[in-house]
N, C-alpha and C positions, 0 to 999 in steps of 0.2 A: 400574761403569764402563760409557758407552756403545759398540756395537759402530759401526762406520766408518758400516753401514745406516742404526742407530736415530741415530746424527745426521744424517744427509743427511736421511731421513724426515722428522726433527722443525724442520731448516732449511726444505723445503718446503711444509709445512705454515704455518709463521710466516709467510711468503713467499706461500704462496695467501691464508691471512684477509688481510692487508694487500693483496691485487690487490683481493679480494673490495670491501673495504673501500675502498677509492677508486675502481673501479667501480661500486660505490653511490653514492658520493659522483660520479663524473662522470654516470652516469645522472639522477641529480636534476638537475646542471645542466644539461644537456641540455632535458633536459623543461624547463625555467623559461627558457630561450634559446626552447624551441619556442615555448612559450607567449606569450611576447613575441614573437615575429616573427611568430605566427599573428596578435595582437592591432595588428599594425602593418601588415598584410595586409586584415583587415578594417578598420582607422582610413582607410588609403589608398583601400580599393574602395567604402566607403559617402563617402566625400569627393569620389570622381568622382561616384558617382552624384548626389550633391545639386548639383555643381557642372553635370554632365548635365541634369538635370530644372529647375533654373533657367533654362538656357539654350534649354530645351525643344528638345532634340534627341534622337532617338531612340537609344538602343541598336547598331541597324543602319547609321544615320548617323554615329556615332561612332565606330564599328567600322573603318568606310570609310574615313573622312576621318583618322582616326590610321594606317592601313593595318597595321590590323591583325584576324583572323578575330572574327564574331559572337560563336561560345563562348567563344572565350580571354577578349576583354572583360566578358563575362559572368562569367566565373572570379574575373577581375580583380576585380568591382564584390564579387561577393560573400566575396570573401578567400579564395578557393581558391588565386591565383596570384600570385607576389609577381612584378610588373612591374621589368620593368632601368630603368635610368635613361632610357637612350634610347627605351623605352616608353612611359612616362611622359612625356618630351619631345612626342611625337609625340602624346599624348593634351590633353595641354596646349593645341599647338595645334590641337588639333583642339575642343576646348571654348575655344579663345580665352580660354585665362586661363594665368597667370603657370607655367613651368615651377620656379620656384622652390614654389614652394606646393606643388605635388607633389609635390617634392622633402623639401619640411620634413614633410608629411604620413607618409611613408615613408621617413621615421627619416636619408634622405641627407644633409641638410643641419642645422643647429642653428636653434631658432627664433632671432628675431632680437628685438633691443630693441625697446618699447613695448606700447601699445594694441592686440592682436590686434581689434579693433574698428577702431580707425583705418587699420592694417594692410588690413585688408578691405572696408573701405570705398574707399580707393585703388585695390585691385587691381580692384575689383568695376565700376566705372566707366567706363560705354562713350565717354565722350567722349573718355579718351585713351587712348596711344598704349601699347605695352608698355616702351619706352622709358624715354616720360614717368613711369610708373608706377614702374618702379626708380629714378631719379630723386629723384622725391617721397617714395618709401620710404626712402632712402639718407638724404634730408636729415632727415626725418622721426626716424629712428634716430640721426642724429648730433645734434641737438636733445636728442632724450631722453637720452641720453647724457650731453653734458655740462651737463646741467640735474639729471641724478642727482650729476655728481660736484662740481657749485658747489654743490649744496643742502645735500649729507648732510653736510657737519660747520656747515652756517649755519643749517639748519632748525628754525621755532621751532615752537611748541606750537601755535599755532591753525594751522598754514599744514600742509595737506593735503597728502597725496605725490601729483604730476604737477599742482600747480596753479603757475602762473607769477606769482612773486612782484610785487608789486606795491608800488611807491618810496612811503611814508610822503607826504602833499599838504607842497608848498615843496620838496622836495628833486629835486636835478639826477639823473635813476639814470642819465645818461652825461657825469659830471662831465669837467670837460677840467681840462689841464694847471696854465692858467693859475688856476684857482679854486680848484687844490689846495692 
């Protein structure tokens, strides 16, 4: 028979390997959360940078014009420093391009539907406006969209996914009422 001791002992014992045991188990996730947000740190800070060097603006100038200090943006570019959103914001304008992008770059936002190509070609375009650009995006997305959901149960075998179906020669493809 055990004494009152050798059970509380042998209850603590159970009681530390299972702390043990699940702080191993949270320490790994920890680490793989690090790792991801380090990895989302660096995706956003080399994203300014190329968005920076396209725009050929310096570092110092960028710094300024986001109003924010030379080293931190430096931090930033190289994934030392995970910017807020309102950072971010301010760097956007300050590189005159889309505060959404920044945002989807740094995990804030969800990518959105389509062609990250055509995506980027829109935002990338200095003839308009930032406006216009979500606009263009918006419709752009609502297109693809419901071009993915008319397609996927009509979609035949030769017709490519994002290609825009094209009406058989003689046939009406915005047939009216009356011809129905």
């Amino acid at each position: 028979m055990q004494t009152p001791g050798e059970f509380v002992s042998g209850q603590v014992r159970s009681v530390r390997e299972k702390v043990d045991l699940l702080a191993g188990s949270v320490a790994e996730t920890v680490a793989a959360e690090a790792q991801q947000v380090s990895a989302v740190r660096s995706q956003v800070g080399e994203y300014i940078r190329e968005q920076r060097s396209a725009a050929r603006v310096s570092l110092r100038e960028l710094a300024r014009t986001a109003g924010v200090s030379n080293p931190y943006l430096s931090q930033v570019e190289r994934g030392l420093r995970k910017p807020s959103a309102e950072i971010l914001a301010a760097i956007a304008r300050g590189l005159k391009i889309s505060a959404e992008s920044l945002y989807e770059q740094a995990g804030i936002l969800d990518r959105r539907a389509g062609n990250p190509d055509t995506v980027a070609a829109i935002r990338s375009d200095d003839q308009l406006s930032e406006r216009h650009k979500a606009v263009l995006i918006e419709l752009y997305e609502t297109y693809v969209r419901e071009y993915a959901a008319a397609s996927t149960p009509a979609r035949t075998a030769g017709t490519a996914p994002g290609a825009i179906p094209i009406p058989p020669p003689g046939t009406d493809p915005n047939p009216s009422k009356e011809s129905a």
